[in-house]
C-alpha positions as CSV (number, residue, x, y, z in Angstrom):
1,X,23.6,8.1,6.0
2,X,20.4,6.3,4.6
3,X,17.7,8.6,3.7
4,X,14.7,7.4,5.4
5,X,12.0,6.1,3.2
6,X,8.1,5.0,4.5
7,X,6.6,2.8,1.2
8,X,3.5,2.8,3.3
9,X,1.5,5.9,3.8
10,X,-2.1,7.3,2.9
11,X,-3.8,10.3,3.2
12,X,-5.7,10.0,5.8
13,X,-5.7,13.8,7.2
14,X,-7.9,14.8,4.0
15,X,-9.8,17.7,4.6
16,X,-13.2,17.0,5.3
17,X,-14.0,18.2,1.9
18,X,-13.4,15.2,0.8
19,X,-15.3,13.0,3.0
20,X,-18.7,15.1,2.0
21,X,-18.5,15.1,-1.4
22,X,-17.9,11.4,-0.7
23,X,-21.2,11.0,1.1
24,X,-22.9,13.0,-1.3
25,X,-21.9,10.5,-4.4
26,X,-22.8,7.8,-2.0
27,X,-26.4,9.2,-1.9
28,X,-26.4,10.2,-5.2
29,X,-26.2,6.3,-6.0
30,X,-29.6,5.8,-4.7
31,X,-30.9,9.1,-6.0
32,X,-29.5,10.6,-9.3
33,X,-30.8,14.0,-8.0
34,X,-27.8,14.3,-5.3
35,X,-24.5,13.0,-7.5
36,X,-22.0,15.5,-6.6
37,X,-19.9,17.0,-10.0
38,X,-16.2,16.8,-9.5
39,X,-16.1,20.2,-10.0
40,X,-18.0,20.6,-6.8
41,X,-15.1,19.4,-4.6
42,X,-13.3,22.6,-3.7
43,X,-10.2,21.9,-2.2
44,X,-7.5,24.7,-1.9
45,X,-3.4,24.4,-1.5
46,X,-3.6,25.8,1.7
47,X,-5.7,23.9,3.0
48,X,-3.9,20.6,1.6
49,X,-0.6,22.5,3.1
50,X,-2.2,22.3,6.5
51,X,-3.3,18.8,6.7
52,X,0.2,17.4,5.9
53,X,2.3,20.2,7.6
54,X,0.2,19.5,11.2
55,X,0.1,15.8,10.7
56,X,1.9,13.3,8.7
57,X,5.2,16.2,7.9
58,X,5.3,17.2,11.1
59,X,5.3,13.6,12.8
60,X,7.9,12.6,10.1
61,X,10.5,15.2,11.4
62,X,9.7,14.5,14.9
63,X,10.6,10.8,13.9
64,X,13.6,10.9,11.3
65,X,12.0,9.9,8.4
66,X,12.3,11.5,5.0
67,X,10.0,10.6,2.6
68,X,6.5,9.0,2.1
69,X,5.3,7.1,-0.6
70,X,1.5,8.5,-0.5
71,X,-1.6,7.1,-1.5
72,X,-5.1,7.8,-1.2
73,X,-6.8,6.6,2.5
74,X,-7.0,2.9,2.0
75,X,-10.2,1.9,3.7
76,X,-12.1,5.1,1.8
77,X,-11.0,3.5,-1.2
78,X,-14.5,1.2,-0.7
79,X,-14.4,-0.7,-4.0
80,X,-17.6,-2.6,-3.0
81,X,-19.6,0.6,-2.9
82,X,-21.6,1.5,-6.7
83,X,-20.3,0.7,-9.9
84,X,-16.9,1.2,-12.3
85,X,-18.5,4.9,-12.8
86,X,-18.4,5.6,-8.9
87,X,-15.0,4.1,-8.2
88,X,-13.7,5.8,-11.2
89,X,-14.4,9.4,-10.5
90,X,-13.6,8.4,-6.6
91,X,-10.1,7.2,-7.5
92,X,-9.3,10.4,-10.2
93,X,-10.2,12.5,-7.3
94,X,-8.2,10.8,-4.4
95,X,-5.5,10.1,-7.1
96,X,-5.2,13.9,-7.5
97,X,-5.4,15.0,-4.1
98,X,-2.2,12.7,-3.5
99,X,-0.7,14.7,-6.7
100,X,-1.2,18.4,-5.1
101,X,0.5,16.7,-1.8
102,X,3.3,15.7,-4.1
103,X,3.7,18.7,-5.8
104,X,3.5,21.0,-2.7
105,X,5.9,19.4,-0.9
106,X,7.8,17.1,-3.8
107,X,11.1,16.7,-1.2
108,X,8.8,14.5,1.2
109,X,5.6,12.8,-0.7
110,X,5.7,10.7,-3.5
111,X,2.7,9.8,-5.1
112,X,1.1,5.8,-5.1
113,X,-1.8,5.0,-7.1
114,X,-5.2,3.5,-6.2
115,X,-7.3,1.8,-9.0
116,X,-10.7,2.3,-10.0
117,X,-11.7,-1.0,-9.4
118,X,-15.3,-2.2,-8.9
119,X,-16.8,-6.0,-7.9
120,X,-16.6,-8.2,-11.0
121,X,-15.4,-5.8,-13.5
122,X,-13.0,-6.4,-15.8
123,X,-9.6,-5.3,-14.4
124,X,-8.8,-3.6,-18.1
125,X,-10.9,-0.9,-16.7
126,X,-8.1,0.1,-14.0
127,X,-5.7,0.8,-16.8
128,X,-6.4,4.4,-18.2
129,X,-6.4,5.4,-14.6
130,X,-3.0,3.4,-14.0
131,X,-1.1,5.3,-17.1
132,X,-2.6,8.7,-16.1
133,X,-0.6,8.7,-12.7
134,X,2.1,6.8,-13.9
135,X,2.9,9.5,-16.7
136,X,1.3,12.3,-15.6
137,X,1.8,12.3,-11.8
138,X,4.5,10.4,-11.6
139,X,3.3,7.8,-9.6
140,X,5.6,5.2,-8.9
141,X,3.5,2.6,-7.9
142,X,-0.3,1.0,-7.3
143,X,-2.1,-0.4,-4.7
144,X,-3.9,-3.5,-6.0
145,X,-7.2,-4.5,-3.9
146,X,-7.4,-8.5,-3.8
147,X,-11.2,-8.7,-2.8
148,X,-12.5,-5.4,-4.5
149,X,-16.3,-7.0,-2.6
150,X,-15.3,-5.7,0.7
151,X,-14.8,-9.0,2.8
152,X,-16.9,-11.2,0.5
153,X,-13.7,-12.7,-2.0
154,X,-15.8,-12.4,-4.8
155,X,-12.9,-12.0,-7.5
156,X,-10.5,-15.0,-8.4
157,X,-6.9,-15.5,-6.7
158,X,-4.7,-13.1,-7.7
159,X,-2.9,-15.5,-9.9
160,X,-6.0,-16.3,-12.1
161,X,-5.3,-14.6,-15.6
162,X,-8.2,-12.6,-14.8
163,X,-5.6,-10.3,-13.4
164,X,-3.4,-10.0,-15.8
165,X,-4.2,-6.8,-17.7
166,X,-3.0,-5.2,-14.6
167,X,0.7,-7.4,-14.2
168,X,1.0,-6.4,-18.1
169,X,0.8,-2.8,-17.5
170,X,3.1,-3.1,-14.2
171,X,5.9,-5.0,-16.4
172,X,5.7,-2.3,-18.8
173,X,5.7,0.7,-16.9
174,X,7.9,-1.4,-14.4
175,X,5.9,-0.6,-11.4
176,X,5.5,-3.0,-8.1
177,X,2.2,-3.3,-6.4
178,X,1.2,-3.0,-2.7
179,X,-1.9,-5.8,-2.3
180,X,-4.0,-3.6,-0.2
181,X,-7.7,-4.2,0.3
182,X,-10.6,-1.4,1.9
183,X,-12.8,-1.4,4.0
184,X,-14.7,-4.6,4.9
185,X,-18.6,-4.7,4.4
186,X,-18.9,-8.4,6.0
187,X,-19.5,-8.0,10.0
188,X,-17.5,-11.1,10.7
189,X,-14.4,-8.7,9.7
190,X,-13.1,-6.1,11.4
191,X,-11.5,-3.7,9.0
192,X,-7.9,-3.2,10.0
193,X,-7.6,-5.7,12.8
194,X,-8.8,-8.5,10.8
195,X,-9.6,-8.2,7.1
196,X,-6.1,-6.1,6.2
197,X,-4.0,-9.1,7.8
198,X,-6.3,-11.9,6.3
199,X,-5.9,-10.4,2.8
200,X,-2.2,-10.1,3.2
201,X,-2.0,-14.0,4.4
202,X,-4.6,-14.9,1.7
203,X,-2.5,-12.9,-0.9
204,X,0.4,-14.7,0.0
205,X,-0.8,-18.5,0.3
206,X,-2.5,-17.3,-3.4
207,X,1.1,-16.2,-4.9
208,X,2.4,-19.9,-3.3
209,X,-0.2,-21.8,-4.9
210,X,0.1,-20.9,-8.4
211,X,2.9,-20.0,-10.8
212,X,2.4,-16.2,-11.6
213,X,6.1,-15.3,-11.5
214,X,6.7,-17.9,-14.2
215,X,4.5,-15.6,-16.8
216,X,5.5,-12.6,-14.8
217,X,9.3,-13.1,-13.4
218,X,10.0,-8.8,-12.5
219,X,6.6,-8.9,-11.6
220,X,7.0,-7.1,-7.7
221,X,4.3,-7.3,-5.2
222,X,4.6,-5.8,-1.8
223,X,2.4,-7.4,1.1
224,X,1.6,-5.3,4.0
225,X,1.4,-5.0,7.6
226,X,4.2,-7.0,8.1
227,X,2.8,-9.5,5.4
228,X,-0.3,-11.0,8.2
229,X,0.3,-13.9,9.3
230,X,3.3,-15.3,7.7
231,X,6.4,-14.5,8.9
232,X,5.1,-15.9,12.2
233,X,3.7,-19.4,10.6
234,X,6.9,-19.7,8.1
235,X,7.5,-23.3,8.7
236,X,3.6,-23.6,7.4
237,X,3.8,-21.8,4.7
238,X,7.2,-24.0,3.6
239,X,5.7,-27.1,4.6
240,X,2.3,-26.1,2.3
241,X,4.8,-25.5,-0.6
242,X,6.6,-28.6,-0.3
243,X,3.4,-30.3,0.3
244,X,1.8,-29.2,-3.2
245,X,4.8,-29.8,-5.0
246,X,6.1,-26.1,-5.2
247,X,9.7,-25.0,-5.3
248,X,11.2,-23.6,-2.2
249,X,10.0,-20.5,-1.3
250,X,13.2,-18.6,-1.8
251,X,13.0,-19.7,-5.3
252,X,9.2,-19.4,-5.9
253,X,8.3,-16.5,-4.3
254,X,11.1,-14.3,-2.6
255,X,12.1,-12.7,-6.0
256,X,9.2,-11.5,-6.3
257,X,7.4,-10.5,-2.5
258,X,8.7,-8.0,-0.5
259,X,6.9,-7.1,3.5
260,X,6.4,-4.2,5.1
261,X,7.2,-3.0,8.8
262,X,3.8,-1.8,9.2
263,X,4.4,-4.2,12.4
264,X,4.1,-2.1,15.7
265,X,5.7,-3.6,18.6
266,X,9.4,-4.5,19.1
267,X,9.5,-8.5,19.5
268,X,6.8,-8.1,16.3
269,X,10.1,-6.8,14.3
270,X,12.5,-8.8,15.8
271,X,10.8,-12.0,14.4
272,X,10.2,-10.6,10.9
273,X,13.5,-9.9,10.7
274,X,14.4,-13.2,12.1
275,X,12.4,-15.2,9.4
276,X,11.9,-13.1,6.6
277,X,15.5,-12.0,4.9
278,X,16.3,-9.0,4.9
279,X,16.3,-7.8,1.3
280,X,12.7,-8.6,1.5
281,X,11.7,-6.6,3.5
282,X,11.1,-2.9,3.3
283,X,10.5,0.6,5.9
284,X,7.2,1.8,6.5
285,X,4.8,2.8,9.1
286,X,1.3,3.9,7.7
287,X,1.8,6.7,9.6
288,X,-1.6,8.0,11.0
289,X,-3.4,4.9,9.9
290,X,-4.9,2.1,11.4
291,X,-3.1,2.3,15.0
292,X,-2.6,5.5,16.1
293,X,-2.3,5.3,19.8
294,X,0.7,5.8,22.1
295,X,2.2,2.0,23.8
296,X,1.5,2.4,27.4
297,X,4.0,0.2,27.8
298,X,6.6,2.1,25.9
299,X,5.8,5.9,26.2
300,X,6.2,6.3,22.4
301,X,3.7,6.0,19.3
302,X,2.8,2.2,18.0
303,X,3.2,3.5,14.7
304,X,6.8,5.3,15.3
305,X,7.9,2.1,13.3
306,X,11.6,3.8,12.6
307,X,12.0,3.2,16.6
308,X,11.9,-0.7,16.5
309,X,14.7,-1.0,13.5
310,X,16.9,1.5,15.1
311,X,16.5,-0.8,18.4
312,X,16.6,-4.3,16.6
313,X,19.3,-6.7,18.5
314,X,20.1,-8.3,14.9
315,X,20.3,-5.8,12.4
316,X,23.5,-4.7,11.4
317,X,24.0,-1.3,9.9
318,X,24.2,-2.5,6.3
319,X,20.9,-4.1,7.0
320,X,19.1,-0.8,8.5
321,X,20.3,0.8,5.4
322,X,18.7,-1.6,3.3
323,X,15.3,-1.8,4.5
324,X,15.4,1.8,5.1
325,X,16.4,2.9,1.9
326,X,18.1,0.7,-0.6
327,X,15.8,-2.0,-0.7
328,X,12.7,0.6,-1.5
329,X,15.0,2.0,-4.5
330,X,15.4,-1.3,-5.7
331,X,11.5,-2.3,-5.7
332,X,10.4,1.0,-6.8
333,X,12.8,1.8,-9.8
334,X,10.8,4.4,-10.6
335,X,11.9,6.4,-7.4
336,X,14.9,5.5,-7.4
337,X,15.1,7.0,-11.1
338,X,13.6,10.4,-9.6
339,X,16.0,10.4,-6.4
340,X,19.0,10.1,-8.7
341,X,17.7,13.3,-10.6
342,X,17.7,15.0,-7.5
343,X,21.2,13.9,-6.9
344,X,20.3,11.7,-4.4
């Protein structure tokens, strides 16, 4: 029996706490007067026990699903917004907010980092942040924002060396990433229907076009949402590769990118695990996230993810249990470390 593991979730059921103190350290950018203190932020157990138990825990039992790698709401991340002082207190707070939820119900959440990142800041800065929940949450892994500039692509590709403080840190601790941006500030991109699957096509096309696993070869990325674009343009993607002189993307890539099922219709599943093998590819739903609605067409939640791989025509049961479960374990050594204390 596969114990049922979402790589993909976020807190987005914060209490609304949250959300004003955000505001208020929005406004105190523009006038000192208003910054918010940490220690303004009151946020009780109870009330963290509520959020999860009427929302995410509740619709995970209805579903079948275990456990939820949890990080902080992706599109309040908002790297674009002040400087490395803003998005550094931001992150600690969000960071330890997915801690509590961890540590209040440790059988179900396990906690995901978000960096402190800010535009054109030296990605050193993310590190003290990075080794805090790694060693003292137990974190076992990090999103990594691509275009910290909200829609704009500001920063290099993610295989310029610029980056590589980060990949250091991730070899070390031997942590993969999820390449996740925020919200996007450019009007030409809508946040979750169009600049969440252009970063996770860009991310990709970037990863082909350079040689980061050469300098990096356990370096682990997972891309999103089903990974965009790609596992429906495939034969592009190849041809590009071949086309500037790349290896095969089995060789050059596969070892090192993993996809998501944050895909939510059937025939959507079907082709990603057509195309994409299946030891790429791992469960999750972003439960509560950026579709929330129930398919007219099907009766059930787009989001109830779990639904289209028990359904899928081509997976056999040693596949289910490998994107369901052994395939996380594998790309987050870290959990499966923990799982295995747990007898598990």
């Amino acid at each position: 029996m596969s114990l049922i593991i979402d790589c993909h979730g976020h807190y987005t059921t914060a209490p609304k706490q949250l959300e004003q103190w955000r505001n208020q350290q929005i406004a105190g950018i523009k006038d000192p007067a208003q910054m918010p203190k940490v220690s303004d932020l009151k946020i009780s157990d109870d009330e963290i026990r509520e959020t999860i138990s009427a929302n995410q825990l509740r619709l995970m039992k209805e579903r079948g699903n275990d456990m939820t790698l949890f990080s902080p709401r992706a599109s309040f991340m908002a790297h674009h917004i002040g400087d490395f002082n803003v998005s550094s207190t931001w992150a600690a707070i969000c960071n330890e907010l997915c801690f509590r939820v961890s540590q209040l119900f440790p059988e179900h959440f396990v906690p995901v980092a978000m960096l402190p990142q800010s535009t054109g800041v030296d990605p050193k800065t993310c590190i003290p942040e990075m080794v805090k929940c790694i060693e003292q949450y137990g974190n076992v892994g990090i999103n990594l924002n691509p275009d910290p500039s909200g829609g704009h692509w500001k920063e290099p590709p993610l295989t310029d060396k610029w980056w590589y403080p980060i990949y250091e840190k991730m070899v070390e601790y031997d942590v993969p990433a999820m390449v996740h941006v925020s919200t996007s500030c450019n009007p030409a991109f809508h946040t979750t229907g169009a600049h969440y699957l252009n970063a996770d096509t860009t991310a990709f096309m970037q990863l082909v076009q350079g040689d980061l696993f050469k300098d990096f070869p356990t370096l682990r990325f997972i891309i999103p949402h089903g990974g965009g674009a790609v596992p429906y343009h495939w034969g592009r993607f190849r041809g590009l590769a071949q086309e500037i002189k790349r290896p095969p993307l089995k060789d050059h890539v596969m070892n090192n990118v993993f996809f998501d099922t944050c895909v939510y219709h059937q025939p959507g599943i079907n082709l990603l695990n057509t195309v994409i093998p299946v030891k790429n590819v791992l469960f999750a739903s972003e439960m509560i996230g950026a579709v929330r609605g129930i398919d007219p067409e099907t009766g059930h939640y787009y989001d109830d993810t779990k639904r289209y791989i028990d359904g899928s025509p081509i997976l056999s049961a040693e596949d289910k249990h490998a994107i369901f479960e052994g395939n996380t374990r594998r790309v987050f050594p870290r959990l499966d470390a923990l799982l295995k204390k747990r007898g598990k």
